[in-house]
C-alpha positions in Angstrom: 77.8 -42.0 17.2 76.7 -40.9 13.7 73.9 -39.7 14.7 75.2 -37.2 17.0 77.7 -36.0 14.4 75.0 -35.4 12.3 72.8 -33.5 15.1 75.9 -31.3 15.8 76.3 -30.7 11.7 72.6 -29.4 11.7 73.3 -27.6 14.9 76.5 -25.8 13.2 74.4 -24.4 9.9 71.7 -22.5 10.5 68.4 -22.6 8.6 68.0 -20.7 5.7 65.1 -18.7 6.8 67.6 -17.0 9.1 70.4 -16.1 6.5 67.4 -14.7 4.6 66.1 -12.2 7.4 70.1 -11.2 7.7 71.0 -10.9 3.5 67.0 -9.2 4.0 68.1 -6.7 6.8 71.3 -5.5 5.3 69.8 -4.8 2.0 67.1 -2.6 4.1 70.2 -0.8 5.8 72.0 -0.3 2.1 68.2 0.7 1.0 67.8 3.5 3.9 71.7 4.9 2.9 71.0 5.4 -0.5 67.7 7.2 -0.1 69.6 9.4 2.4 72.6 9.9 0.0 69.7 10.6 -2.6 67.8 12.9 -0.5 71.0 14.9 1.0 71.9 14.6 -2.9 69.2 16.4 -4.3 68.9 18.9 -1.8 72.3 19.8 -1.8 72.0 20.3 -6.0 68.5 22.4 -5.1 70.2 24.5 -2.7 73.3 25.2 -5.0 71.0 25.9 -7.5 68.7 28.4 -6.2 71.8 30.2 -4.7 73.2 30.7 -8.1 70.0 32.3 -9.4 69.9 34.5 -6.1 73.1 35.5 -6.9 72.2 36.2 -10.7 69.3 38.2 -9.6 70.9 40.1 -7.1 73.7 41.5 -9.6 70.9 42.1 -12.3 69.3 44.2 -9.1 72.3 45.6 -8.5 73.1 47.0 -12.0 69.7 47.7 -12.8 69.4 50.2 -9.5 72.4 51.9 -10.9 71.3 52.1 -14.3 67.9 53.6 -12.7 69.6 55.9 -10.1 72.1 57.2 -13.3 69.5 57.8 -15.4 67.5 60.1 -12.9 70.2 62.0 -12.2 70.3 63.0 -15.9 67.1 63.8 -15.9 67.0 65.7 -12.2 70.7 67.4 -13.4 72.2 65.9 -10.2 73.5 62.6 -10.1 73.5 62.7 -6.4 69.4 63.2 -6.7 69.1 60.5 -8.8 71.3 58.1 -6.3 69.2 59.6 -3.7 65.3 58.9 -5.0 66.7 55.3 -5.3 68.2 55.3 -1.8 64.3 56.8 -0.2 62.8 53.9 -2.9 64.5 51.0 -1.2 64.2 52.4 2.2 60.5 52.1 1.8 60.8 49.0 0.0 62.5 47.9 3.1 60.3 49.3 5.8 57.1 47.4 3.8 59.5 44.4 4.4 59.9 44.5 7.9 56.3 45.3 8.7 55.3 42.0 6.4 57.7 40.0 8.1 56.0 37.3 9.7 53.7 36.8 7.0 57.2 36.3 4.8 59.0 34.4 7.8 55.9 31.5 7.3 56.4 31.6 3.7 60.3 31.2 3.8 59.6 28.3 6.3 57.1 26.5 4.5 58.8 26.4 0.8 61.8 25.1 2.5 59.9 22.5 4.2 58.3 21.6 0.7 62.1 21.8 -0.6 63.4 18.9 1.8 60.6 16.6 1.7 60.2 16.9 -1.8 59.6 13.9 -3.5 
């Protein structure tokens, strides 16, 4: 009778190679969060980042196309002419733009491929 008490005592506990794949497995599952948090992380503080320095960029733009446009329409006596020549500038600007734009499409693509599988 003792000896089937003790049969169904190491029946009841399982063997410790067993609680080690399971302590094992969860650590991998808390492992594969935290590179995701980390990953989602970083590219969430990349993103943020680069928007700020679009933003910075475009008002710099912004201000310096006034600043241009304002100057040659003191020199051209017409402020509207000055406004103008920078209006024709960035149309052409623009049209180069969309006749390059695949060639920029790939480019776009590709650094923001390199961006989320950055290591």
């Amino acid at each position: 009778m003792t000896k089937t008490k003790t049969m169904e005592a190491k029946k009841e506990t399982p063997p410790p190679i067993i609680d080690q794949l399971k302590e094992y497995a969860e650590t991998r599952i808390k492992l594969a969060k935290y590179q995701a948090i980390e990953g989602g992380s970083t590219i969430a503080a990349s993103l943020i980042a680069d928007v700020a320095v679009l933003m910075s960029m475009l008002l710099a733009f912004l201000f310096a196309s006034i600043t241009l446009a304002l100057y040659l329409g003191k020199l051209l006596g017409d402020y509207w002419t000055g406004f103008g020549i920078v209006a024709v500038l960035y149309l052409i600007i623009a049209f180069s733009i969309k006749a390059s734009k695949r060639q920029i499409e790939k480019l776009l693509a590709n650094e923001f491929v390199k961006k989320i599988f950055k290591n």
